[in-house]
C-alpha positions as CSV (number, residue, x, y, z in Angstrom):
1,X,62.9,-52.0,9.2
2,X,60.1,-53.9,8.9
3,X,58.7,-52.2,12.3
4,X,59.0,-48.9,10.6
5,X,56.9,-49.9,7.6
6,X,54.4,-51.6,10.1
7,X,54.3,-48.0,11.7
8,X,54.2,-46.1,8.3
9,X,51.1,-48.1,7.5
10,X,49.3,-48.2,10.9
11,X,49.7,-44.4,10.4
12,X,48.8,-44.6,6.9
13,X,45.2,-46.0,8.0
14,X,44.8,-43.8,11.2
15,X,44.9,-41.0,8.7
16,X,42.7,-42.7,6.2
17,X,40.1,-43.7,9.0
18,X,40.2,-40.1,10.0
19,X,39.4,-39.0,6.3
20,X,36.4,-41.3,5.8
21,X,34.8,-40.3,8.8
22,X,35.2,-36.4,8.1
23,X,33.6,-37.3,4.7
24,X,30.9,-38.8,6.1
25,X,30.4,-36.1,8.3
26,X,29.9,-33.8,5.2
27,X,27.9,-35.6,3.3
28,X,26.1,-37.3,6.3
29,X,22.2,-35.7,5.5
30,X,21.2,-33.4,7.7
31,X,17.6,-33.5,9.2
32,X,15.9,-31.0,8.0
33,X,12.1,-30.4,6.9
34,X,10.7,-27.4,4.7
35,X,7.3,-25.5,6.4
36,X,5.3,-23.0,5.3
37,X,2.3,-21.3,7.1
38,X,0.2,-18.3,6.1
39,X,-2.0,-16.1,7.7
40,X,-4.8,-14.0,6.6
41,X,-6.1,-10.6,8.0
42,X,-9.1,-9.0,6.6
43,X,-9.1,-5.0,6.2
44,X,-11.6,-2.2,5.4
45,X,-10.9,-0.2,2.4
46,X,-10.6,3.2,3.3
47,X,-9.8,4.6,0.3
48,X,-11.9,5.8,-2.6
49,X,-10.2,6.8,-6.1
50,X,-12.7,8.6,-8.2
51,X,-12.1,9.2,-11.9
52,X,-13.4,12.8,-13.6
53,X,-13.5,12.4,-17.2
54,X,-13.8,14.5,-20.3
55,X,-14.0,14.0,-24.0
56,X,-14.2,15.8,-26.9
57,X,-14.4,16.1,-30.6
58,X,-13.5,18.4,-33.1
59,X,-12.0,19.6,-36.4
60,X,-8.7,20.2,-35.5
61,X,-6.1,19.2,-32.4
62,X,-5.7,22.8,-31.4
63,X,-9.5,23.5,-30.7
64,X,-10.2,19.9,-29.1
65,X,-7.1,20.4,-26.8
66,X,-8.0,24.1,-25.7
67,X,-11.4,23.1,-24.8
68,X,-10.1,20.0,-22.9
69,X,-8.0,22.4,-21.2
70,X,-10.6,24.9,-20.3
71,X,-12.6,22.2,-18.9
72,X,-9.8,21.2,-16.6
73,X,-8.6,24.6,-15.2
74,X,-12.4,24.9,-14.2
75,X,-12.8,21.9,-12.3
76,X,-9.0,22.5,-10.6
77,X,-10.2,25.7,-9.2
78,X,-13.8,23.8,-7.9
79,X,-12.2,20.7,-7.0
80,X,-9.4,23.3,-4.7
81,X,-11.8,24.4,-2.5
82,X,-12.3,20.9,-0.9
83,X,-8.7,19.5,-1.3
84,X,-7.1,18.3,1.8
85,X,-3.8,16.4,2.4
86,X,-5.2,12.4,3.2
87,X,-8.9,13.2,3.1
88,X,-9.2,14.5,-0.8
89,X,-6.6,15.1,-3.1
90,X,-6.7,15.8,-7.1
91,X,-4.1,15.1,-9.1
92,X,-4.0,15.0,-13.0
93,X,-4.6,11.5,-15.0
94,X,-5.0,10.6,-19.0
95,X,-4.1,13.5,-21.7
96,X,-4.4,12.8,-25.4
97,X,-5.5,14.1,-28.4
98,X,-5.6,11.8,-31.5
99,X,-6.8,11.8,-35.1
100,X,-9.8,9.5,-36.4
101,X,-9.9,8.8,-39.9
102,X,-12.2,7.5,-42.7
103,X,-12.3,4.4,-45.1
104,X,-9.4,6.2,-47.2
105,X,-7.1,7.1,-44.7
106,X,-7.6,11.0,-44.0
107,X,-8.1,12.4,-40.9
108,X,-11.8,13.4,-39.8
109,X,-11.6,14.8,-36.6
110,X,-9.9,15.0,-33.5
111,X,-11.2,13.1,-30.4
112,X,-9.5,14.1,-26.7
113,X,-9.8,12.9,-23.5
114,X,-8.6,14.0,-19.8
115,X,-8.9,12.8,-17.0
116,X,-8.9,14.3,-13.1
117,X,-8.2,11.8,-10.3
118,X,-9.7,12.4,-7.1
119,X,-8.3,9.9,-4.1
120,X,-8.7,10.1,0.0
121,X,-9.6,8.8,2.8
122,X,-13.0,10.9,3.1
123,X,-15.7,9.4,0.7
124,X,-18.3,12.1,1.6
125,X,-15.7,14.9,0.9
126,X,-14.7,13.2,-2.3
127,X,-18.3,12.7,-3.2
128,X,-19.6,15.8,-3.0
129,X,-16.6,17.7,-5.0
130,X,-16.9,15.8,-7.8
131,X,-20.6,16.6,-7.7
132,X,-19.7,20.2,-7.6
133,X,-17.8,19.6,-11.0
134,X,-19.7,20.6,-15.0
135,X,-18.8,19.0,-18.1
136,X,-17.4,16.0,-17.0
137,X,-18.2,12.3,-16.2
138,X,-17.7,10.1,-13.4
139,X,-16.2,6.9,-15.1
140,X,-14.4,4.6,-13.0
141,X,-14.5,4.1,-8.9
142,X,-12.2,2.3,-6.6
143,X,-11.4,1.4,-3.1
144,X,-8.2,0.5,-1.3
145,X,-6.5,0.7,1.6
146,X,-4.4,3.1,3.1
147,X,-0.4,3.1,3.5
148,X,-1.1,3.4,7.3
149,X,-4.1,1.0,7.6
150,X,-2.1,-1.6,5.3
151,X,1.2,-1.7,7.1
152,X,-1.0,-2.2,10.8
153,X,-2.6,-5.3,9.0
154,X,0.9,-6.7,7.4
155,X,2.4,-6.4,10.8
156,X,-1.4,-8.4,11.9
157,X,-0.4,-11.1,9.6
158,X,3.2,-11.3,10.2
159,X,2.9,-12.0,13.4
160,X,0.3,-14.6,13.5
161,X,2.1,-16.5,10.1
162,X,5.5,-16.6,12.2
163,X,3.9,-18.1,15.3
164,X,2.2,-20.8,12.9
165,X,5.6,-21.3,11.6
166,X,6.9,-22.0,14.7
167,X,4.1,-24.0,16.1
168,X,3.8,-26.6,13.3
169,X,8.0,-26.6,13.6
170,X,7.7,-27.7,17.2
171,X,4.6,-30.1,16.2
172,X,6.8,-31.8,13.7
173,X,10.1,-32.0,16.0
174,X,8.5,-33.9,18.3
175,X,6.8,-36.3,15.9
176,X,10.1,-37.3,14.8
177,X,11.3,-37.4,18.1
178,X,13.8,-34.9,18.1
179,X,14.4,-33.0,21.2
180,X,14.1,-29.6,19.5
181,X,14.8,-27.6,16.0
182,X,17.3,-24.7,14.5
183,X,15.6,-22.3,12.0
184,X,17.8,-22.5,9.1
185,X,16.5,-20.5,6.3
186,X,13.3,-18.1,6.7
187,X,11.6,-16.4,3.4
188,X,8.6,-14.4,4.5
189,X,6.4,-12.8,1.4
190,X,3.5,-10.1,1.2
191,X,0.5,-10.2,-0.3
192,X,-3.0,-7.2,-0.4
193,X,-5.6,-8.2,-2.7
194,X,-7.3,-4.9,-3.0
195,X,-10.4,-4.9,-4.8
196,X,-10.7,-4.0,-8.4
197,X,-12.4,-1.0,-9.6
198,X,-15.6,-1.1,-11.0
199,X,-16.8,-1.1,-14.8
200,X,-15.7,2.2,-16.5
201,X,-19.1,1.5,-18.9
202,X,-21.4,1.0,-15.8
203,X,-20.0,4.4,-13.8
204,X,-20.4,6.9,-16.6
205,X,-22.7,9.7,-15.6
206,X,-22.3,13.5,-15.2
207,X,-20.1,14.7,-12.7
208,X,-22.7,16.4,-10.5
209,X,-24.6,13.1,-10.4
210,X,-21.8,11.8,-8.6
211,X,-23.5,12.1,-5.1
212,X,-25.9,9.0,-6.6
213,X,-22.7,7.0,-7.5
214,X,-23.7,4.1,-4.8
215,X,-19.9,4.1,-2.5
216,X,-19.9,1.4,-0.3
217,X,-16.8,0.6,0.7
218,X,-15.6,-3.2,1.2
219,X,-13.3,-5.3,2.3
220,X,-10.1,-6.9,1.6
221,X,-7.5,-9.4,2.4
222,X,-4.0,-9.1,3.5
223,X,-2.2,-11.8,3.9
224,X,1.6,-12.7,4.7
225,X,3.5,-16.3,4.0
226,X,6.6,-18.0,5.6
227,X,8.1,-20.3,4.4
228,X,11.6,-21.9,5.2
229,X,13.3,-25.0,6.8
230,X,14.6,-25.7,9.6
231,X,17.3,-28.5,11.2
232,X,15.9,-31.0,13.7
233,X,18.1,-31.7,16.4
């Protein structure tokens, strides 16, 4: 009898040993170290966004809206001729009429603006159509980069932020003396600064002044981040 309770609670403690060290296991901290590394491509804008504008003032909505109309239809059919898919496209922008009123409230006129939105790859082309354009004003100017030229960069970056990643990994393996690492977790992140367009206030001029608009393209920065840990082994 007493042999079978001696068993029972050798057994009892085998198990409980067993236990303790699977715990242990679990909550035994594993080695692992957070990185991040980013890399940095510069890019040259090759896009220009050019803004037509128009507006207008008048006694009622009907006759402020016609005119900005009229205005419109005539620059489509100039700005037409030189559209081409990637080098110079025109697409609508801002439409509005809206009242302006005195000191007591009533309405005094009506003040409208439009907008055509000129955006390619060919400056010159773009340039010279919007010079080509009466009654309205150049009034803002912007240049980005392309889907194409963007994504070349990205994959530029990409590559060059991993291999950082990987080398400052293997840099801080073997400073702690391990004889290697496991990526665990990987978060990579994209980020194009493109550069912002110029003052509104310092780019209003006629339309067919727009050849003297100064369009120097610039550059800008693309950049990618990783960041992550990984398990030392």
């Amino acid at each position: 009898m007493k042999n079978c309770k001696w068993l029972a609670l050798g057994g009892l403690l085998i198990w409980a040993n067993s236990l303790f060290a699977q715990t242990l296991a679990v909550i035994e901290p594993a080695r692992r170290v957070s990185l991040s590394a980013r890399s940095q491509v510069m890019v040259l804008q090759d896009t220009l966004t050019l803004t037509l504008q128009i507006t207008h003032q008048g006694n009622d909505a009907a006759s402020v809206q016609n005119h900005l109309k009229s205005v419109l239809d005539t620059a489509l059919s100039t700005l037409q001729k030189d559209t081409s898919s990637g080098l110079m496209e025109a697409r609508s922008g801002a439409f509005g009429v809206s009242p302006r009123y005195d000191r007591d409230g009533r309405i005094t006129a009506w003040q409208g603006r439009a907008e055509w939105i000129l955006e390619g790859t060919d400056t010159a082309r773009i340039s010279r159509s919007a010079g080509r354009v009466q009654g309205m004003q150049v009034s803002q100017i912007a240049f980005g980069v392309s889907t194409a030229q963007l994504q070349l960069a990205q994959a530029k970056a990409q590559t060059q932020a991993i291999a950082l990643f990987r080398q400052r990994a293997s840099e801080v393996a073997k400073g702690f003396a391990a004889s290697g690492y496991v990526v665990d977790d990987v978060n990579i992140g994209y980020d194009d600064a493109s550069m912002p367009p110029r003052s509104p206030m310092m780019l209003a001029r006629a339309a067919n002044d727009a050849a003297n608009v100064p369009l120097e393209a610039g550059t800008t920065s693309v950049s990618v981040s990783v960041s992550g840990s990984v398990k030392l082994q």
